[in-house]
Each structure stands twice: as structure tokens, then as C-alpha cells.
C-alpha positions in Angstrom: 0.0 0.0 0.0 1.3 3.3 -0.8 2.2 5.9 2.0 0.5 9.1 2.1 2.6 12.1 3.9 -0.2 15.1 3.8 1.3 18.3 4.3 -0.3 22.0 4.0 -0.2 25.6 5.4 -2.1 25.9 8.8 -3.5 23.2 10.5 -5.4 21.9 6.9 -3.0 19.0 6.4 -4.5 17.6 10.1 -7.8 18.5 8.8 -7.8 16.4 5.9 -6.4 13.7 8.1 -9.1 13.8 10.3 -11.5 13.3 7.9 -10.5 10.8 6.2 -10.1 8.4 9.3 -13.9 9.7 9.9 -15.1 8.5 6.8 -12.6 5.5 6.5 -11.7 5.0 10.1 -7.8 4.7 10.9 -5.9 5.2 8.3 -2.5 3.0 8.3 0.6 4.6 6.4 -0.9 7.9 6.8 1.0 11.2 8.2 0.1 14.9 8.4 2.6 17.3 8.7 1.2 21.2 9.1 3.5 23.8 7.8 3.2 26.9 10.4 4.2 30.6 9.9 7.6 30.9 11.4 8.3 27.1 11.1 12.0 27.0 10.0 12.6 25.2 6.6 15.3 23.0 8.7 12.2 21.8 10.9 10.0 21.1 8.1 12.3 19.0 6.7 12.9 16.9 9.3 9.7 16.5 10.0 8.9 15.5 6.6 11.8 12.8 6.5 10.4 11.4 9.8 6.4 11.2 8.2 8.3 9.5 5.0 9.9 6.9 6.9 7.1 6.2 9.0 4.9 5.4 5.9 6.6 3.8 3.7 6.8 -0.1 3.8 9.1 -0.1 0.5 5.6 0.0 -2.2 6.1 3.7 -2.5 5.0 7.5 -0.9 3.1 10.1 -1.9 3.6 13.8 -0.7 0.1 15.7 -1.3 0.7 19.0 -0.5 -1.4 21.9 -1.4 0.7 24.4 -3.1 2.6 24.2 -6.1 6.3 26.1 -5.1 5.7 26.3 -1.7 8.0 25.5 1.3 6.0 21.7 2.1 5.9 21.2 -1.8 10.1 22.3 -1.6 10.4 20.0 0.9 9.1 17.2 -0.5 10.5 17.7 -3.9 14.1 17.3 -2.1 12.6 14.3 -0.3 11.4 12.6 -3.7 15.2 12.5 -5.1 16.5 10.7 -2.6 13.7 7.7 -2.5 12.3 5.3 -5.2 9.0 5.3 -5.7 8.3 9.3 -4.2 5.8 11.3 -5.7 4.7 14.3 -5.1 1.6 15.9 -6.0 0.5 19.2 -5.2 -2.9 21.4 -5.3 -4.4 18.6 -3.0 -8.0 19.1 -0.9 -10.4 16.6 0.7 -12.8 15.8 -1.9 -9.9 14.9 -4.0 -7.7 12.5 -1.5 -11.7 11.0 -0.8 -11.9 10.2 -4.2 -8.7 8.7 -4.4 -8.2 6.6 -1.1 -9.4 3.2 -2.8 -6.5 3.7 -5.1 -3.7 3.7 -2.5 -3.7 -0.2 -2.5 -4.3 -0.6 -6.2 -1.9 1.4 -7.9 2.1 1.9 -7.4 3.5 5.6 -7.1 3.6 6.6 -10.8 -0.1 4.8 -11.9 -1.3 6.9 -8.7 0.3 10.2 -9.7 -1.0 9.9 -13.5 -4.7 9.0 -12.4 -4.7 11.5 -10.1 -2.9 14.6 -12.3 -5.4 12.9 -15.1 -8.3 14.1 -13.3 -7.6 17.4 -15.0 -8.6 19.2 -11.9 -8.0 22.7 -11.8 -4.4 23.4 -10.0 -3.5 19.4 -9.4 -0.3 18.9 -10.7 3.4 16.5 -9.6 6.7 17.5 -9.6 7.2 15.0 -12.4 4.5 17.0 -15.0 6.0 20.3 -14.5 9.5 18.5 -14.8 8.0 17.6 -18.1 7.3 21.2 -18.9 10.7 22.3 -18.0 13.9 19.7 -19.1 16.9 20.3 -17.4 19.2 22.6 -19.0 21.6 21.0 -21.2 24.7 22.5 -22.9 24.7 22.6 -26.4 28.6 22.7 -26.7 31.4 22.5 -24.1 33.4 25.9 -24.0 36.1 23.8 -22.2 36.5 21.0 -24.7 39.8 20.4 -26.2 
């Protein structure tokens, strides 16, 4: 089953949380991590490393985090490098992660991050689309070649 690390501005990422496990009851695999003002980036961090290791079992995490550029989508975007099967997707609310919590046992990381950017839903988007948008930048000749 795919781990879910939940992470927004405010107290919405405990929210969503609590929700969930109201509808679904307990959720295993499943971490919130709120993003206060003031919060240091260091803090963040190492908060989201300890909710990534605490929901993965080796099939794979997602972050869902609800804004594209900011510091919990930064975060996890630095997260996602160093893990296989990290995804993160970002423009995230309720009705969506509703929607999509039958998939969690279904699908691996990537299947779950196309079906859920495929939604087409206004502002729902993964750091691998926009990467898709935006290849690296590549040299097309090396100044320093003999």
C-alpha cells in the first residue's frame, strides 16, 4: 500500500487527516505534517523525512501537499530525489484524496500520480508533469573542450 505524507499551510493537512479516518476510520501509512508561519525550513524538513519513513513499507510515498512552489511542496520535492518510488503531487484538498483513497492499494506511485494529475482538476499537478514542462538545461557545446 502506498504511503500518504499530507502536508499544508495551517492546520489543513491535520484536517484532511481527520476526515478521512472519519469516513474510512484509521488510516495506516498515513501522516500529516502542518507547515506553520515561522516554522523554519530545517524543521520542516525533518519532519517530513520522519512522516516518510514512518509510511513507507518499501511500495512507494506520496507527498500531497497543497501548493505548487511552496515551502511543504520544496520540501518534499528534495525528499522525492533521494527515495524510489516518491511522488509528489501538489494542489491537494479533501474531496480529492476522498476520491482517491481506494486507489492507495491498487496502484504503485507513478499509476497513482498519472490518475490522479489525469483528473484534469484545476491546480492538481506532480513535480514529475511540471518536470516535463521544464527539461533540465543542457549545454549545447562545451566551452572547455579540447
Amino acid at each position: 500500500m502506498l504511503g500518504w505524507v499530507i502536508t499544508c499551510h495551517d492546520d489543513e493537512a491535520q484536517k484532511i487527516l481527520d476526515r478521512l479516518e472519519t469516513k474510512f476510520g484509521p488510516l495506516a501509512q498515513c501522516q500529516a505534517v502542518n507547515y506553520w508561519r515561522g516554522l523554519s525550513t530545517n524543521m520542516l524538513s525533518r519532519m517530513m523525512c520522519d512522516a516518510l519513513h514512518q509510511t513507507d513499507t518499501g511500495d512507494g510515498v506520496i507527498f500531497l501537499t497543497d501548493k505548487s512552489g511552496a515551502a511543504p511542496y520544496r520540501a518534499a520535492a528534495l525528499l522525492s530525489h533521494k527515495h524510489d518510488n516518491c511522488e509528489v503531487i501538489s494542489g491537494i484538498h479533501y474531496g480529492l484524496l476522498e476520491m482517491m483513497y481506494p486507489l492507495r492499494e491498487t496502484l504503485n506511485s507513478a499509476e497513482f500520480r498519472d490518475t490522479l494529475v489525469g483528473q484534469e482538476i484545476p491546480g492538481v499537478s506532480s513535480l514529475w508533469h511540471q518536470q516535463q514542462k521544464n527539461p533540465p538545461f543542457v549545454l549545447l557545446h562545451d566551452l572547455y573542450k579540447n
